[in-house]
C-alpha positions in Angstrom: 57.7 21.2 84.1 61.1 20.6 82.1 59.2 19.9 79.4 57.1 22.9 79.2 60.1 24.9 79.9 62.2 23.7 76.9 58.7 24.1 75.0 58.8 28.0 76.0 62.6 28.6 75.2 62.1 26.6 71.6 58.6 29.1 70.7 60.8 32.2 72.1 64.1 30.9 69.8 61.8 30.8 66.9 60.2 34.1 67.1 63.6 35.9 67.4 64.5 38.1 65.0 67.4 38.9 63.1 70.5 36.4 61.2 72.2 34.4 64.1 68.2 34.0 65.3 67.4 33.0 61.7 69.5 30.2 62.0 69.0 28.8 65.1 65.2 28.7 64.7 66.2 26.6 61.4 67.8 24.1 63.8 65.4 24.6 66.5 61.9 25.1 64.4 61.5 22.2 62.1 59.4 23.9 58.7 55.9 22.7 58.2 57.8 20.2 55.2 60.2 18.7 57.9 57.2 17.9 59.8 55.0 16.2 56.9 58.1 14.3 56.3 58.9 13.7 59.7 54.9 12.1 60.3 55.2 10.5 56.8 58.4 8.4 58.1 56.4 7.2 61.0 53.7 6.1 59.4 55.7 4.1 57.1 57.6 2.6 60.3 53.8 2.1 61.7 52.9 0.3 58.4 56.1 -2.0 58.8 55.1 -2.6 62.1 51.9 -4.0 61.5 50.2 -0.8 63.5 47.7 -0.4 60.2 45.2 1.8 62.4 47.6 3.8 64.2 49.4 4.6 60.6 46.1 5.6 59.1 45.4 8.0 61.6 49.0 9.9 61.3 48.3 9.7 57.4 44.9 11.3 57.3 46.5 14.1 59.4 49.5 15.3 57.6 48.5 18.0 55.5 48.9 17.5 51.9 51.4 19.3 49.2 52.3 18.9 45.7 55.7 17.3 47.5 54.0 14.6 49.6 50.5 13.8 47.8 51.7 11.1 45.6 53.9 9.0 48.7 50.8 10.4 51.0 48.2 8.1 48.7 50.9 5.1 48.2 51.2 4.3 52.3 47.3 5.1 52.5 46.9 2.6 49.7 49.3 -0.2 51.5 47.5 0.7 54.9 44.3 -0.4 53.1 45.9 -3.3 51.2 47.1 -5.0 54.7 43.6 -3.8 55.9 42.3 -6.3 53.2 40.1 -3.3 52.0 41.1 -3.4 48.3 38.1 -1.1 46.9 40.2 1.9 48.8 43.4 0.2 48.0 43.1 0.2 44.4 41.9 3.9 44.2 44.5 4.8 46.5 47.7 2.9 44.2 46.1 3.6 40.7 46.9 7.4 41.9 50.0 6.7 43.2 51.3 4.5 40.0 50.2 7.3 38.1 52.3 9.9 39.8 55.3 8.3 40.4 58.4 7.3 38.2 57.9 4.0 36.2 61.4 3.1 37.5 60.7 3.8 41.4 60.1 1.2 44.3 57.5 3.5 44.8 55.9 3.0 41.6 56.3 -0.8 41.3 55.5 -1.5 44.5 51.9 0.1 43.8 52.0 -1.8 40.5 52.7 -5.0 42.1 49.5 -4.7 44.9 47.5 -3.4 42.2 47.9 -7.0 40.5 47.5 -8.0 43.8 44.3 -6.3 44.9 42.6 -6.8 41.8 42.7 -10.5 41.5 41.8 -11.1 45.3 38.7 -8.8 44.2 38.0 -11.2 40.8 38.6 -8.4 38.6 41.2 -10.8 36.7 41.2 -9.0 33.4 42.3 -6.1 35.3 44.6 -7.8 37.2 46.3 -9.2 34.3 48.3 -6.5 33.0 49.4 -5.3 36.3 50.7 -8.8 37.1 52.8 -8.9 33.8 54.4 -5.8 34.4 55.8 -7.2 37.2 57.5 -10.5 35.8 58.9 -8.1 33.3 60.9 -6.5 36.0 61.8 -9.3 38.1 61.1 -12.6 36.7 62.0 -14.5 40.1 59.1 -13.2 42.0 57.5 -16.3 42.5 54.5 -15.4 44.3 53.5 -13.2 40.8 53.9 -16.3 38.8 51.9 -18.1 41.0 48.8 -15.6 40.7 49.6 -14.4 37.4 49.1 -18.0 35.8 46.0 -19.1 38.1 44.4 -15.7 36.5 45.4 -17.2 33.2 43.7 -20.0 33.9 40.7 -18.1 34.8 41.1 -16.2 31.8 41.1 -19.7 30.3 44.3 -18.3 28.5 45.7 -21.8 29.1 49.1 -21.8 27.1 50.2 -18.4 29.3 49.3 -20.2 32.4 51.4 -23.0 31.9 54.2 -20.4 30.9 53.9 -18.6 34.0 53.9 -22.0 36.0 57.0 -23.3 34.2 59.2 -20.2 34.7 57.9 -20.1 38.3 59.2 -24.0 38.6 62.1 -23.3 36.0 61.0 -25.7 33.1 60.8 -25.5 29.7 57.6 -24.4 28.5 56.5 -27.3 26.3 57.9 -29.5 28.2 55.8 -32.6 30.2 56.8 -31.5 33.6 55.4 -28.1 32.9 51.8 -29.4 31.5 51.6 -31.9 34.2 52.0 -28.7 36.7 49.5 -26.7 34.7 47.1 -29.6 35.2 47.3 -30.2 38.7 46.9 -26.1 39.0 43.8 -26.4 36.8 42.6 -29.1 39.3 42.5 -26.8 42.0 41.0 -24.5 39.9 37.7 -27.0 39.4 38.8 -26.6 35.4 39.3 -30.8 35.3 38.1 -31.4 32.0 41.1 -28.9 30.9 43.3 -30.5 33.5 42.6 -34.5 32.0 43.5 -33.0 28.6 46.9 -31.4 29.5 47.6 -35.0 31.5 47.5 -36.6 28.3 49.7 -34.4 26.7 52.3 -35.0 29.8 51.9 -38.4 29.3 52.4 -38.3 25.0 55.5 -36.2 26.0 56.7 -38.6 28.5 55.0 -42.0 29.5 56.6 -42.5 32.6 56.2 -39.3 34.1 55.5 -39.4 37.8 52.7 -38.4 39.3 50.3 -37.6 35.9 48.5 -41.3 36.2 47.6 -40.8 39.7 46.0 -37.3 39.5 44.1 -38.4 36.1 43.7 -41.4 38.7 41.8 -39.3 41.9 39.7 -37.2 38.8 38.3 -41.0 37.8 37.1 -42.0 41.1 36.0 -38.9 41.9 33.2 -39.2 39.3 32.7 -42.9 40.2 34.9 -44.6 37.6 36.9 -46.6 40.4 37.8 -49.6 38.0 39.2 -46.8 35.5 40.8 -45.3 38.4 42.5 -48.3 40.2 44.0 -48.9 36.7 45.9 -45.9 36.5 46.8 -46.4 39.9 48.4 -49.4 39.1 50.1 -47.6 35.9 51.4 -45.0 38.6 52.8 -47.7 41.3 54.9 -49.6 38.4 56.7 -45.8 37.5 56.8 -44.4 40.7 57.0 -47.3 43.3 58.2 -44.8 46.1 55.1 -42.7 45.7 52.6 -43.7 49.4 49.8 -41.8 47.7 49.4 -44.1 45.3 48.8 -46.9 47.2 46.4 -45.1 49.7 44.4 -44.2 47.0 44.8 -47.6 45.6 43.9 -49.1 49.6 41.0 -46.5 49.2 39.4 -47.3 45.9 39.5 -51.0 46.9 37.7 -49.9 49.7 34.9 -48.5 47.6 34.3 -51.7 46.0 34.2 -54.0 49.3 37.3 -55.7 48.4 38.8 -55.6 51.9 41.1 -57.9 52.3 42.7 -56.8 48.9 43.0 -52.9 50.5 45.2 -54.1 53.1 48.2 -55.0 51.3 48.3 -51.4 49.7 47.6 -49.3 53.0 50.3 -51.0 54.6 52.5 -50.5 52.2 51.4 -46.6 52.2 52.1 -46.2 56.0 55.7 -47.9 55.5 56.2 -45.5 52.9 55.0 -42.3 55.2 54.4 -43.1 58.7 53.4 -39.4 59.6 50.3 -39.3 57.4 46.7 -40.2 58.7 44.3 -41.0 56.2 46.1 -44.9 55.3 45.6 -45.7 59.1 42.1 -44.4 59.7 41.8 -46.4 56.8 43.3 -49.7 57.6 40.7 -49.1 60.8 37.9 -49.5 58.5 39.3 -52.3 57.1 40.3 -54.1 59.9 36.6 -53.5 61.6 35.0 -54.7 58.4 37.0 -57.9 58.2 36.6 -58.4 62.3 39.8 -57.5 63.6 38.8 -55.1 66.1 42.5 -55.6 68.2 44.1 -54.3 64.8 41.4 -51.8 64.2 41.7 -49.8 67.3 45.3 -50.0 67.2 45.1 -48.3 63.9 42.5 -45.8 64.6 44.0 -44.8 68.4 47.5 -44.2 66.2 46.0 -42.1 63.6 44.1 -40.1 66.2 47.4 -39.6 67.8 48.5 -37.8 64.7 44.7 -36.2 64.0 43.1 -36.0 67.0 40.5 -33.6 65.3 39.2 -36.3 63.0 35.7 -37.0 63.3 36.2 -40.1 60.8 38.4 -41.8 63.2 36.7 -41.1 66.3 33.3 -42.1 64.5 34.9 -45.5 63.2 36.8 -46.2 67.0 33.3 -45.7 68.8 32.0 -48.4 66.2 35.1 -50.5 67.1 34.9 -49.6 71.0 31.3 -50.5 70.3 31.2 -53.8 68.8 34.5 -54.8 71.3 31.9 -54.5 74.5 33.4 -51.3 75.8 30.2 -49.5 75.9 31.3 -46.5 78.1 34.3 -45.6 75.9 32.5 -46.2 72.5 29.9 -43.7 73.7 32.6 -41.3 74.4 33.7 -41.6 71.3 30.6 -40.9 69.9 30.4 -37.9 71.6 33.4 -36.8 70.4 33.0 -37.0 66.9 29.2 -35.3 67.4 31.5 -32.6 68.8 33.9 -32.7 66.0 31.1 -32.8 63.3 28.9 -30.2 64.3 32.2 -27.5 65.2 32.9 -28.4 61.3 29.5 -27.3 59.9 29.2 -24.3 61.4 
């Protein structure tokens, strides 16, 4: 009732005439702009809120003038952006870039998603020149840098993605920190035969550079050349003997050519290295069951499962261990388990 009354008294202030009523219904009447402005603010608080649907609702309501149509598109483009529905959000941003001052947040904010939303989509041509635009203006966004040079790379515009990757890690360009960075970002990329070329240029540059033996290292075993690939591991051990990937890939590769007992060594020497790591003790499990040291080998795998308890690998190998050990009902557990485990991980 209080509220209805103060409702009555604000619509009778507001249809008095004459000056001193003039201004009060100013004060008391908001004008159809205050209240655009008023529901635009809200939305934008909705928007930082994470209340996407809620925002787009108050949005699609506020009716539109020449004063609010360019800010009106921006928030509906964000609200579609965090929606992940980048169609929308482009159409919506390429409107509001157009229409708003090159030098506003407004404006590079819609620049910067329109990078964004067009490399997500794998329109990277497109994205390309939005993503520039915005290292031009702040050359510390990292997360730019990041996408602008992995659409580089997809643009197979190699020298501009490493670049992009060295002023993202602060190196000089022709540096061999900066083409050993390019080539582990073309590895992930699936671009290896790019990535083994700029390797060897790290390595011309600087022969003892960490870490560039050992990734031209994994791409050799990966494609079955394990004697090529335990050679560079080697190479990578005598520069960088602090490095426990190296010798659990090393353990590893030994593994793939049945050399047990030579694996151990290696994998041990990886877990002293890093302790908080799986993959050297599930491992060392295998190795230990191959060799007969079942004690050892469940030790191992119970630890790593301690740390992974989600590894079908390890539960598989301790249900073979469990298994050969006499301990029927818990090796069948086990085996259970890592059914489990495997079929939740092909779905």
């Amino acid at each position: 009732m209080k509220k209805l009354a103060v409702a009555v008294m604000l619509l009778s202030l507001c249809e008095l005439a004459g000056p001193l009523a003039a201004l009060a219904r100013n004060k008391a009447c908001p004008s159809a702009n205050q209240q655009a402005d008023a529901a635009t603010d809200r939305a934008e608080a909705l928007l930082t809120a994470g209340k996407v649907d809620e925002a787009l609702e108050l949005l699609k309501a506020i009716p539109r003038t020449s004063s609010n149509d360019s800010l009106i598109s921006h928030l509906l483009g964000l609200a579609y952006y965090q929606k992940s529905d980048y169609a929308r959000a482009i159409e919506l941003l390429t409107a509001s870039a157009a229409s708003s001052p090159e030098a506003s947040k407004q404006h590079r904010q819609a620049i910067r998603l329109l990078g964004m939303s067009h490399y997500v989509s794998g329109h990277v041509p497109r994205a390309i020149p939005y993503l520039e635009q915005v290292t031009g203006w702040d050359s510390h966004d990292v997360e730019i840098q990041y996408i602008l040079g992995n659409a580089y790379l997809q643009a197979h515009s190699l020298d501009k993605a490493r670049n992009a990757f060295a002023a993202m890690f602060s190196l000089a360009p022709n540096s061999a920190a900066a083409y050993l960075i390019n080539a582990q970002m073309m590895i992930r990329q699936q671009l290896e035969e790019l990535a083994e070329v700029e390797l060897r240029k790290a390595l011309e540059l600087d022969p003892k550079l960490p870490e560039a033996n050992f990734l031209l290292a994994e791409m050799a075993i990966y494609h079955a050349n394990v004697d090529l690939g335990i050679t560079l591991l080697e190479k990578e051990i005598t520069i960088n003997p602090a490095f426990a990937m190296a010798y659990y890939s090393l353990g590893e590769a030994l593994t793939r050519q049945l050399k047990w007992t030579a694996a151990i060594a290696p994998l041990q020497k990886s877990i002293w290295l890093n302790p908080f790591f799986s993959g050297p003790y599930i491992v060392l499990g295998k190795v230990y069951l191959k060799t007969g040291d079942l004690g050892n080998a469940e030790s191992m795998l119970r630890h790593a499962l301690k740390m992974d308890p989600n590894n079908f690998s390890g539960h598989h190998l301790l249900a073979q261990v469990l298994q050969q050990a006499g301990k029927t009902e818990d090796a069948k557990k086990e085996y259970e388990l890592a059914d489990r485990l495997r079929a939740g991980s092909e779905r």
